[in-house]
C-alpha positions in Angstrom: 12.7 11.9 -6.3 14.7 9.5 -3.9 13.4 6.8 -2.3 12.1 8.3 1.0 10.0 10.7 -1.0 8.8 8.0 -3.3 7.5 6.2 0.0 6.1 9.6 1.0 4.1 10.1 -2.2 2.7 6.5 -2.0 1.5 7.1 1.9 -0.3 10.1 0.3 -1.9 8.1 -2.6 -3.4 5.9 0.3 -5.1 8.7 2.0 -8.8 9.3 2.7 -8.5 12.9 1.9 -8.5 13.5 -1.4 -6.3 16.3 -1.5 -3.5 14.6 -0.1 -4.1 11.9 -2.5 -4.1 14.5 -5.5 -0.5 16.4 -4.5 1.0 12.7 -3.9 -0.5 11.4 -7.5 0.8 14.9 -8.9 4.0 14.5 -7.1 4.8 11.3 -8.4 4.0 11.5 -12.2 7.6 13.1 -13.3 9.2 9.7 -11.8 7.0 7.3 -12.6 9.5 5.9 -15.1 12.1 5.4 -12.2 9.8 3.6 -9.9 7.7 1.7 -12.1 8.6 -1.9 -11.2 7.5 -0.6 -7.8 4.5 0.6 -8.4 3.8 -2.2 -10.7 4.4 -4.6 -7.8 1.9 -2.4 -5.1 -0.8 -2.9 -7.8 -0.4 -6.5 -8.3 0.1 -7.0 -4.2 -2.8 -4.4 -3.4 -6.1 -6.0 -2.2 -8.4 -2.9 -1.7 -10.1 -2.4 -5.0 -10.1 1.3 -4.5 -6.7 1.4 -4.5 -5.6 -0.9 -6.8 -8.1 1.4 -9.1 -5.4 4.1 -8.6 -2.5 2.0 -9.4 -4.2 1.1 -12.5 -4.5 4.6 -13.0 -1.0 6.0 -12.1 0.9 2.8 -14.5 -1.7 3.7 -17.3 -0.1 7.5 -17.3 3.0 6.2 -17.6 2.6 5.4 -21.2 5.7 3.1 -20.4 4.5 -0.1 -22.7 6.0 -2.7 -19.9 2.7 -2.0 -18.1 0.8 -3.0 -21.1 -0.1 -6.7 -19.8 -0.2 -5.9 -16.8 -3.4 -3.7 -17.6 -4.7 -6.2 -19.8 -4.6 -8.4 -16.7 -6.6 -6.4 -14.7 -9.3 -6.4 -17.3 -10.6 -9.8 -15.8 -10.5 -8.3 -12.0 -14.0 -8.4 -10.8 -14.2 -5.3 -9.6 -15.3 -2.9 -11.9 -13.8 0.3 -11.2 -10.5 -1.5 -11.5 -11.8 -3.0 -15.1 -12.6 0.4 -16.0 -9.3 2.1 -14.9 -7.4 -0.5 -16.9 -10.0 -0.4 -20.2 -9.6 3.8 -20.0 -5.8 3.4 -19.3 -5.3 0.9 -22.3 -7.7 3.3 -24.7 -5.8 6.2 -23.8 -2.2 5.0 -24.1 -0.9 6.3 -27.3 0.0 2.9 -28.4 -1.8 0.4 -31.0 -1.0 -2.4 -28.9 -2.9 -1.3 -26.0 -5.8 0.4 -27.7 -6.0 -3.3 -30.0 -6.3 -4.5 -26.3 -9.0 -2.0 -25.3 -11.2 -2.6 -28.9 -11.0 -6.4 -28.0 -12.1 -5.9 -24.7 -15.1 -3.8 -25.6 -16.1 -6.0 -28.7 -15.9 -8.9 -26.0 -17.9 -7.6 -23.4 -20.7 -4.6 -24.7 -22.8 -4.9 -21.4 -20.1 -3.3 -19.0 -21.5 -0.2 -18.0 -18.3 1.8 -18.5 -18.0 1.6 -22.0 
């Protein structure tokens, strides 16, 4: 993937119709490796919590560890489909710093409704 089709997936990811949405999140998972300081930097400069929700969601498939406290940051975002994109991407990462992350943050807070 070069970088014109990178910026072609991410148009897609910001669609309303979830289709689109689907073949650019598709589209994008065999590079995520290359481009992940990008997408790393559109979830941290994203301000719609639906979309930053699928940020979360895309660096959590990674399974690349630099996103690791980057996820655990957006545990404390108070919106909660963003908390709950980052809790299920540290739980399901493959990696026992991330799920130690993800017990922590359950043990610490039992009444979100996610968990």
């Amino acid at each position: 993937m070069n970088k014109t089709e990178f910026n072609e997936c991410i148009k897609m990811l910001r669609s309303n119709d979830q289709m689109i949405y689907e073949d650019g999140y598709h589209w994008l998972q065999g590079d995520l490796d290359k481009y992940i300081e990008e997408l790393i930097q559109l979830m941290l400069n994203e301000e719609n919590p639906d979309m930053k929700s699928k940020f979360v969601e895309l660096l959590g498939n990674s399974q690349n560890p630099i996103v690791i406290p980057y996820l655990e940051a957006e545990l404390k975002n108070p919106h909660e489909d963003v908390r709950s994109w980052a809790y299920s991407s540290l739980r399901y990462f493959e990696n026992s710093e991330a799920e130690n992350l993800a017990d922590k943050f359950k043990e610490k807070n039992p009444d979100e409704t996610f968990l």
